[in-house]
Each structure stands twice: as C-alpha cells, then as structure tokens.
C-alpha positions as a Markdown table, in Angstrom:
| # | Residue | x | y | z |
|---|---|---|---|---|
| 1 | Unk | 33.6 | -16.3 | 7.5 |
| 2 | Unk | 31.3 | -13.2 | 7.8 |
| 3 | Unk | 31.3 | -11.5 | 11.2 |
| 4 | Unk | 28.6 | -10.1 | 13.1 |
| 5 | Unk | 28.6 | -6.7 | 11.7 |
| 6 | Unk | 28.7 | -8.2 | 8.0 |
| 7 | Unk | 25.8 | -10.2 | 9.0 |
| 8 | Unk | 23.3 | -6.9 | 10.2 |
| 9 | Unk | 24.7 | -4.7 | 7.6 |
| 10 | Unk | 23.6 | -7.7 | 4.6 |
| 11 | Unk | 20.2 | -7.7 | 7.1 |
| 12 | Unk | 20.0 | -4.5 | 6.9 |
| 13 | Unk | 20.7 | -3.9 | 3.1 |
| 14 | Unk | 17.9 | -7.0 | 3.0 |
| 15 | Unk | 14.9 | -4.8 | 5.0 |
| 16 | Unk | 15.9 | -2.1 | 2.7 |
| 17 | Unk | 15.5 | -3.5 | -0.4 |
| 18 | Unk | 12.1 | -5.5 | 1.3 |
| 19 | Unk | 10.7 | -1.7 | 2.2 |
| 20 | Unk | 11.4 | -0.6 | -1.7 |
| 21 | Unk | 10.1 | -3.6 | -3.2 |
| 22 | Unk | 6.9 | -2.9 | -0.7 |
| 23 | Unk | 6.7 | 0.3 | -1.6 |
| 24 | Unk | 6.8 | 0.2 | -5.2 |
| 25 | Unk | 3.9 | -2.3 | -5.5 |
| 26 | Unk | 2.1 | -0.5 | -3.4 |
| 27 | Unk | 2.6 | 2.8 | -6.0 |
| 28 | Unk | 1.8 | 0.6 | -8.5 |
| 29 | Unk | -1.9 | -0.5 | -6.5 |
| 30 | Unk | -2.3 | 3.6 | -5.9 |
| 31 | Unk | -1.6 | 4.0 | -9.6 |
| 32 | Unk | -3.9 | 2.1 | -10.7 |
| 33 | Unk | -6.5 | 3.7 | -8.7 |
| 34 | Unk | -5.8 | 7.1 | -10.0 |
| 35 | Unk | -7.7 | 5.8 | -13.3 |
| 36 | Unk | -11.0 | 6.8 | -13.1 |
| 37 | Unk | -12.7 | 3.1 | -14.2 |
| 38 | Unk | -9.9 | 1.4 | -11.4 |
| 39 | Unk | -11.1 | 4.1 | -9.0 |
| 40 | Unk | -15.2 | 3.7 | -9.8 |
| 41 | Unk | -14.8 | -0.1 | -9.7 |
| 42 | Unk | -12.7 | 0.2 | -6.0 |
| 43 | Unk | -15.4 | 2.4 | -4.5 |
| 44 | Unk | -18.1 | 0.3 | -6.2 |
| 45 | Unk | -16.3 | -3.1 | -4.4 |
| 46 | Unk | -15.4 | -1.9 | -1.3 |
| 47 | Unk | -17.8 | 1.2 | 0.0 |
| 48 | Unk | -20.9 | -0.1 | -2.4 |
| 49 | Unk | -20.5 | 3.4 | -4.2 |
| 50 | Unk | -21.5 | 3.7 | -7.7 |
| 51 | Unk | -21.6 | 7.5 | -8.4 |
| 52 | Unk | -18.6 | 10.0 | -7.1 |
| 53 | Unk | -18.7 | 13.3 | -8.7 |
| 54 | Unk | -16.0 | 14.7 | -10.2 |
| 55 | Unk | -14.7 | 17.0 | -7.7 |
| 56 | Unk | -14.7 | 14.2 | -5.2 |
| 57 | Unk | -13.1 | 12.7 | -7.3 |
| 58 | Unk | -10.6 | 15.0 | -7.8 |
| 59 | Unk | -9.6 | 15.3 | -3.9 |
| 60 | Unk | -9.9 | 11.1 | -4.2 |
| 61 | Unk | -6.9 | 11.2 | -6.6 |
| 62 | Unk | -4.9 | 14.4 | -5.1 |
| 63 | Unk | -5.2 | 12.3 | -1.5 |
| 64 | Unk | -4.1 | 9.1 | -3.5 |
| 65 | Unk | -1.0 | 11.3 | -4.8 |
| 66 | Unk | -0.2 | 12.3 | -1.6 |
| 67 | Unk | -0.1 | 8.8 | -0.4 |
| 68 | Unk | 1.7 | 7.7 | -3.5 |
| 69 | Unk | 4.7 | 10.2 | -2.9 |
| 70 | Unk | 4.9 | 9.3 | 0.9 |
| 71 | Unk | 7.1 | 8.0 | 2.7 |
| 72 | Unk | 6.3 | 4.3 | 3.5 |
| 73 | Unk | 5.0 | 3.4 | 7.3 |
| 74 | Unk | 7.4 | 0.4 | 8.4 |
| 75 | Unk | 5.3 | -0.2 | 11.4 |
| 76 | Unk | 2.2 | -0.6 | 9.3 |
| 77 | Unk | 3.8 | -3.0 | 6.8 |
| 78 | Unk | 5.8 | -4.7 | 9.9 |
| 79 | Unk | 4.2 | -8.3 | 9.0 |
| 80 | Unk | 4.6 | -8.5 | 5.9 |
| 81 | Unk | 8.1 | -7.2 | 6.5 |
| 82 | Unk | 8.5 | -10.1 | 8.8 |
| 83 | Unk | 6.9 | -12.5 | 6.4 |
| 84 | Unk | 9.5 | -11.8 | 3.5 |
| 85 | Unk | 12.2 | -11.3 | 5.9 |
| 86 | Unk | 11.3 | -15.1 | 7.2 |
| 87 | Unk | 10.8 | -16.7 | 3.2 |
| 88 | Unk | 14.0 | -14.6 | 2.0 |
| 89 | Unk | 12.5 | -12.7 | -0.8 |
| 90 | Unk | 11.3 | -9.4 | -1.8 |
| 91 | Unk | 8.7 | -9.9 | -3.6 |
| 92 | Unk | 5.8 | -8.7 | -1.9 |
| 93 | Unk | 2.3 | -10.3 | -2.5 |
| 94 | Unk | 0.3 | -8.1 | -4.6 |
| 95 | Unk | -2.9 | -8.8 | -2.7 |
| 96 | Unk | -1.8 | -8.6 | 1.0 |
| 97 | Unk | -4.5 | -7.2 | 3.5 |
| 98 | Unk | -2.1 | -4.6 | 4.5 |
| 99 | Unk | -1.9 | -2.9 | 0.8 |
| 100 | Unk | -5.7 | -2.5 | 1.1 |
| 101 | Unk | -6.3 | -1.5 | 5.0 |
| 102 | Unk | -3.8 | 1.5 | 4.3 |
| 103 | Unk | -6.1 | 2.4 | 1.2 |
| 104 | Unk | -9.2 | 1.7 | 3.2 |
| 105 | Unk | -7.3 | 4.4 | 5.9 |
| 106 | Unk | -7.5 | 7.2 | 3.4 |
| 107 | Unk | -11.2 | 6.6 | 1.7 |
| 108 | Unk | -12.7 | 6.5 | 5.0 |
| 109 | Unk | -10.7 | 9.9 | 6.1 |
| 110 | Unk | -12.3 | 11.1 | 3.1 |
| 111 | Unk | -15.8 | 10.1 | 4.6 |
| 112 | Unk | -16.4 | 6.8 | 2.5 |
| 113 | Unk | -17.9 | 4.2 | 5.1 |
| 114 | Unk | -16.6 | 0.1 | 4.2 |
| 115 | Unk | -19.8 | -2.5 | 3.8 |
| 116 | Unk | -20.3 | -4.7 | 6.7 |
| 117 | Unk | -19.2 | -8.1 | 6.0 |
C-alpha cells in the first residue's frame, strides 16, 4: 500500500513529466514558426499581415528563439496542467488556446496588433 509521501512524490514526478511533454510541443509549435512560409502564413492568419521585411523578420525569429529556450511559465499553462492532470495523460493537445495566446504575447510585444473577431 503506497503512503502519502509515495503518493505526492508519483504526483509530483506526474506534473513533471506534464510540464516537459507541454513544453516540448510547444518548441515544436515555435519551431515551426521559425520557417519563413509557417511564419508569413501565422502573421497572414492571425494579425492580417502579408508583407514582413526581412529584418523584422529576423527579430520575429531571434524573439521566437528566445521563447523557444525559456523556461516554461506553469502559471500560464495552469489549465491545461489541470486538464491532463484530471484525464491522466501527458499528452498535451496540439491546438490548445494557451499555445497560441503565449505566441500572440510575443507578436504583439513586437508591435503586431490581432484582428478583431
């Protein structure tokens, strides 16, 4: 019979593996971003941008790096957290709202403005 502590430290191991297995598919979303076309259609889809020059560009993907090789924000990714946590996996969905809200974050730093919906 496990005791408590056994019980918080396979908990524990649990949210770990949930924050890496968030993580990685959201390097895998910034990754794909950091190809120009993936990048062009993004802005095009969300910010109704067709043209970026080059240089902006260039910060676009330095900026996505940056987030890339961050640390991930727990609080920011709490619900969905709680949402594997409660269905027992780690296996995060590809297309949460939470992937693209912390992307929208960064683009709009970088003075891209979303389309009203």
């Amino acid at each position: 019979m496990e005791n408590s502590s056994d019980v918080q430290r396979n908990s524990f191991v649990l949210i770990e593996r949930i924050i890496e297995e968030i993580r990685a598919c959201r390097d895998q979303l910034i990754g794909d971003l950091l190809e120009e076309s993936s990048l062009l259609l993004f802005l095009e889809t969300h910010y109704d941008t067709i043209y970026v020059s080059k240089v902006k560009q260039e910060f676009l993907r330095r900026s996505l790096l940056e987030l890339k090789y961050s640390s991930l924000d727990p609080v920011h990714y709490s619900a969905l957290i709680k949402k594997m946590r409660e269905l027992n996996t780690t296996i995060p969905e590809r297309d949460h709202p939470l992937f693209l809200s912390e992307l929208k974050l960064l683009f709009e730093r970088l003075g891209f403005r979303s389309m009203p919906t």
